[in-house]
Structure formats: C-alpha cells, structure tokens
C-alpha positions in Angstrom: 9.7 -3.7 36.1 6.5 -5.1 34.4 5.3 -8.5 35.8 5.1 -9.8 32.2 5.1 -9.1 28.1 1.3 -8.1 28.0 2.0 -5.6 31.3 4.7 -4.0 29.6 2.8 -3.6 26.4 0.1 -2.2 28.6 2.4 0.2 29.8 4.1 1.2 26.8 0.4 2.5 25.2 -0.5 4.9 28.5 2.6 6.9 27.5 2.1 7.8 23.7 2.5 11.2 24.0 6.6 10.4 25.0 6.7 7.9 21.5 9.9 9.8 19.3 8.4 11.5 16.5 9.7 9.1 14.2 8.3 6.4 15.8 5.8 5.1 13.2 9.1 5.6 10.4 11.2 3.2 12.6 9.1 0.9 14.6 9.8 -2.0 12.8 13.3 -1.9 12.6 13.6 -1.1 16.2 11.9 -4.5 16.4 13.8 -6.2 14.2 17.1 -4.8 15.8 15.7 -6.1 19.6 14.7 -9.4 17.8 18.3 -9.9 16.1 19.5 -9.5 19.7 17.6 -11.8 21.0 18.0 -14.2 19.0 22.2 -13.9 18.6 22.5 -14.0 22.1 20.3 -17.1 23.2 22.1 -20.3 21.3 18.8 -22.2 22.0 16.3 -19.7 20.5 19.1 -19.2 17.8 18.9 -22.7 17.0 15.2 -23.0 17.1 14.7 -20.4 14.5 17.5 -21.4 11.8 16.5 -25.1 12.0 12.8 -23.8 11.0 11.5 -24.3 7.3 8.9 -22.2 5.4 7.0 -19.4 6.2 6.7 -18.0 10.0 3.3 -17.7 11.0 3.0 -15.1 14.4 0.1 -13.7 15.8 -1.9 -10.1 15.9 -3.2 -8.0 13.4 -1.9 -8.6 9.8 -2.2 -5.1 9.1 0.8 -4.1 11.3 2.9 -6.8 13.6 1.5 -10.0 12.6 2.9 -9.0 9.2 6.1 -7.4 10.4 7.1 -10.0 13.0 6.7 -12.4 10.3 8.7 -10.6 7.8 11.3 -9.8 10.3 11.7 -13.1 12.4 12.5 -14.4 8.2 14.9 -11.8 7.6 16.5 -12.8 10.3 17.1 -16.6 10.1 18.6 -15.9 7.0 21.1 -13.8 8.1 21.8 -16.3 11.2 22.6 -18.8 8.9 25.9 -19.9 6.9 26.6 -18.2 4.2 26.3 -21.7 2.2 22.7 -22.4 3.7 21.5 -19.0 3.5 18.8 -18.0 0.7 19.5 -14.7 -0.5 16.7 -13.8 -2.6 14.3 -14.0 0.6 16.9 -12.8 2.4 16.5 -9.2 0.3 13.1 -9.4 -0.7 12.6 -9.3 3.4 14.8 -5.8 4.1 13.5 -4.8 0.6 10.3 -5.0 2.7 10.8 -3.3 5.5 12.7 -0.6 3.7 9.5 0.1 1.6 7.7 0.3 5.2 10.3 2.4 6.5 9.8 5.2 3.4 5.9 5.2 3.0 6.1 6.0 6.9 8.3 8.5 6.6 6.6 10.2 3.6 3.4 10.0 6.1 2.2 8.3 2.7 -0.9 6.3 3.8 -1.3 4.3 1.1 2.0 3.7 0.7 1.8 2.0 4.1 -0.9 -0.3 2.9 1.0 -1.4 0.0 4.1 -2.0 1.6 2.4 -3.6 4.5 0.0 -5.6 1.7 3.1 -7.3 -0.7 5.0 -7.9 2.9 2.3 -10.2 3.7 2.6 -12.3 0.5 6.4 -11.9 0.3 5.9 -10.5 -2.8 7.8 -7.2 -4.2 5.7 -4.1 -4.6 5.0 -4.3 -8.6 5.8 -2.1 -10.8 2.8 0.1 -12.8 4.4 0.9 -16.2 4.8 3.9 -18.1 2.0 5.4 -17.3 2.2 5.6 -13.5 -0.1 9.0 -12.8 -2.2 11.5 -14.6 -3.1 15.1 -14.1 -6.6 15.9 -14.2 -7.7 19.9 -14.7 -11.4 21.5 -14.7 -13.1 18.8 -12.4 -12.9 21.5 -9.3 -10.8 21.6 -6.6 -11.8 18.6 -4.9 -11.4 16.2 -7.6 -8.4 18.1 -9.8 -4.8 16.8 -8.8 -2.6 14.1 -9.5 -3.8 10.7 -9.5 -1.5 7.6 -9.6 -1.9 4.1 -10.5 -3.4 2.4 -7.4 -0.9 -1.0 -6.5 -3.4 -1.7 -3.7 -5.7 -2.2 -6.9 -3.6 -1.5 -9.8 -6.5 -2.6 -12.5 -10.5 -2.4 -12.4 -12.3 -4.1 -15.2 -9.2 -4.0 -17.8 -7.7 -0.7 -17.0 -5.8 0.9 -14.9 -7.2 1.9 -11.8 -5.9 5.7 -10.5 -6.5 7.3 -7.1 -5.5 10.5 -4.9 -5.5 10.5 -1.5 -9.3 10.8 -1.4 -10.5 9.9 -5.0 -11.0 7.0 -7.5 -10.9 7.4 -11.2 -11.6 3.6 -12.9 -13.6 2.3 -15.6 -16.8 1.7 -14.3 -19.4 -1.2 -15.9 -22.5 -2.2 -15.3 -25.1 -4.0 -17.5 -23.0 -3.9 -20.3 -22.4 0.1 -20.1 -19.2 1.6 -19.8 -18.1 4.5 -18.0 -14.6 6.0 -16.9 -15.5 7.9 -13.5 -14.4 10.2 -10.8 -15.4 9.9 -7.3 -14.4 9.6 -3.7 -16.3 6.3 -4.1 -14.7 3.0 -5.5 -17.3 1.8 -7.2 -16.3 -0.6 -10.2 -20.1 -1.7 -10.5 -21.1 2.0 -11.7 -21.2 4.5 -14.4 -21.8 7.4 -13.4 -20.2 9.2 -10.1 -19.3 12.8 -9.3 -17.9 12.7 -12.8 -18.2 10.3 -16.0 -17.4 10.2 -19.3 -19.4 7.3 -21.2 -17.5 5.0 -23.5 -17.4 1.9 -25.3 -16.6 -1.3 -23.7 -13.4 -1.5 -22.0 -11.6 2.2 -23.7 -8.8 3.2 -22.7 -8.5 6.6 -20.1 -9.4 9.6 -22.9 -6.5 11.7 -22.5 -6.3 15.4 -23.7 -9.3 18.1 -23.0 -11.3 17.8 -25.9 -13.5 15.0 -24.2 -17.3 16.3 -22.9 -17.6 14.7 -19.3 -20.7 15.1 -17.3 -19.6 17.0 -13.7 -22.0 16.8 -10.9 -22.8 20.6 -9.8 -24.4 19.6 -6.5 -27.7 19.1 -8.1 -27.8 17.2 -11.9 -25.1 15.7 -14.1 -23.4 18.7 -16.5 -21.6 18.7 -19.5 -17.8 20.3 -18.8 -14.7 19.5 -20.6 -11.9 17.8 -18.5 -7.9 17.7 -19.5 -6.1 14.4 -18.4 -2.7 14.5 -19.4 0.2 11.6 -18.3 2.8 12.8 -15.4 6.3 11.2 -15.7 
C-alpha cells in the first residue's frame, strides 16, 4: 500500500515492537531470499546483475546494509550464473559471510557482529587467532576477572596479542619507551598503567601463571596484588 520504497521503510520502523524475535539473527537472509526473488524472476534485472564485474558498491551505512546488500547482491550473481562462469570461492566466502552474521546474532554476541560485519566489508574470511585464543584472569575483582579472548576486531597491539571481554582490554601498553601489559575498560595502546599493570620489558610476552606482582587500582592508588592468567582452550 506505501506510495514508494522510502514510505514503506518508513512504515516498517513505527511498528518494531511486532519485528519476530529473531529478527536481528535472520534479517539478512530474509533480504537475500527477497533479493534472489527478485532478481530470478525479472530476466532484465537478472541480466543486469550477472553481466556486472567486480565489487558491488550500494548505499547506507557500512555497518549494517551497505555491507550486507553488497555481500548479498555478490552471492547472488554467482549463483545466477552457469556453473562454467560461476566463481566459487567468492561464491562461499559470501554465505560463509552471512552465516558468521547469522551466528554472532544469534549468540546476541556483540562483537561478534562487528567482526563479521568488519571481514564482510573487505571480503575477507574472519582470521583465525592461534593457539592461544583466550585467557582466564583470577584476583583482579569482579569487574575485571573473567575470560578474555583474542580481539579479531584488533587481534594485535604493539606485537602482542590484544584480549578483550565484553567490557575490558588487556594489551601491551607503550609509551616513551616503557612497557606495560594492562587491564582496563579503556583501549589505550599509548599507556602503561590502567586499572591494572604489570611493567615489563619491551615487547614481553602476556606473564602467565600467578606468581607475577601487578599493581591493582583500589579506587584511590596503584597496589601491589598477585594476578593468575592461565590459557583457556
């Protein structure tokens, strides 16, 4: 019934509260499946997009359908064409795409979202982060103890590996030729010291174990507590 694309759009955003509840887990393959329609059942937009070369460029915000639409306008001018002309290795990097999308959203995983949404945009698998993926961290307090997880947003900060949480940082900090491996809610790679820090010498590797003297923040000054780090599988 809407007059045109941007009154419907309108429309569809005054009536959130009726969205399915896995709307944010499926939105981009519900896209993909109305796109694949589209373009199946129209032999002149059919032939526009397999006779197009090279990336798609659409429009809106790269963080969600200027990305997507890209992604999945590629996805499908592979799979409209003949098997003989048809590229396979974009052809599954693209649904290897939107099935990352697809999981982070459905594990509510924030930052999952941003990676999968990141690597989309440069057609580019999400990389792996080795062997040692995520650390535990005991005796910081409850706000910085927890599992922390090689960042692939940021997966290295000044030669090491850079591990977050869903609110915290732990990197190797440097600045003026001081080292520093700290633990804050701040990404800071310009500083040494944070809500926790252990001083170290040029670019060390994460001190694993608890016999390692960090200086915790009590509120007030900088005190000296023992932190264990061990490696998660």
């Amino acid at each position: 019934m809407a007059s045109d694309g941007m009154k419907s759009w309108q429309l569809g955003n005054q009536r959130s509260e009726a969205l399915r509840k896995d709307w944010e887990e499926v939105k981009v393959d519900i896209m993909y499946e109305a796109n694949l329609a589209k373009f199946s059942q129209c032999a002149r937009l059919r032939e526009l997009l397999v006779n197009s070369h090279g990336p798609i460029e659409a429009q809106g915000n790269p963080r969600c359908w200027k990305t997507w639409n890209e992604v999945l306008l590629e996805r499908i001018r592979e799979e409209l064409r003949t098997p003989n002309s048809r590229n396979q290795a974009v052809l599954t990097q693209r649904i290897a795409a939107m099935a990352a999308y697809r999981a982070a959203a459905a594990a509510k995983d924030s930052r999952a979202i941003e990676v999968a949404v990141k690597y989309a945009s440069l057609r580019k698998p999400i990389p792996e982060t080795g062997c040692m993926s995520s650390v535990r961290i005991q005796g910081a307090g409850k706000e910085l103890d927890g599992i922390y997880r090689v960042d692939q947003l940021c997966p290295e900060v000044n030669g090491q590996a850079h591990y977050v949480n869903d609110e915290n940082h732990l990197i190797l900090g440097s600045k003026r030729g001081e080292h520093a491996w700290v633990l804050d809610s701040c990404f800071s790679p310009n500083e040494v010291t944070g809500a926790a820090y252990l001083a170290v010498q040029g670019q060390a590797e994460l001190p694993l174990g608890g016999d390692k003297t960090w200086k915790w923040f009590d509120g007030q000054k900088h005190v000296d507590r023992i932190l264990t780090i061990q490696t998660c599988s």
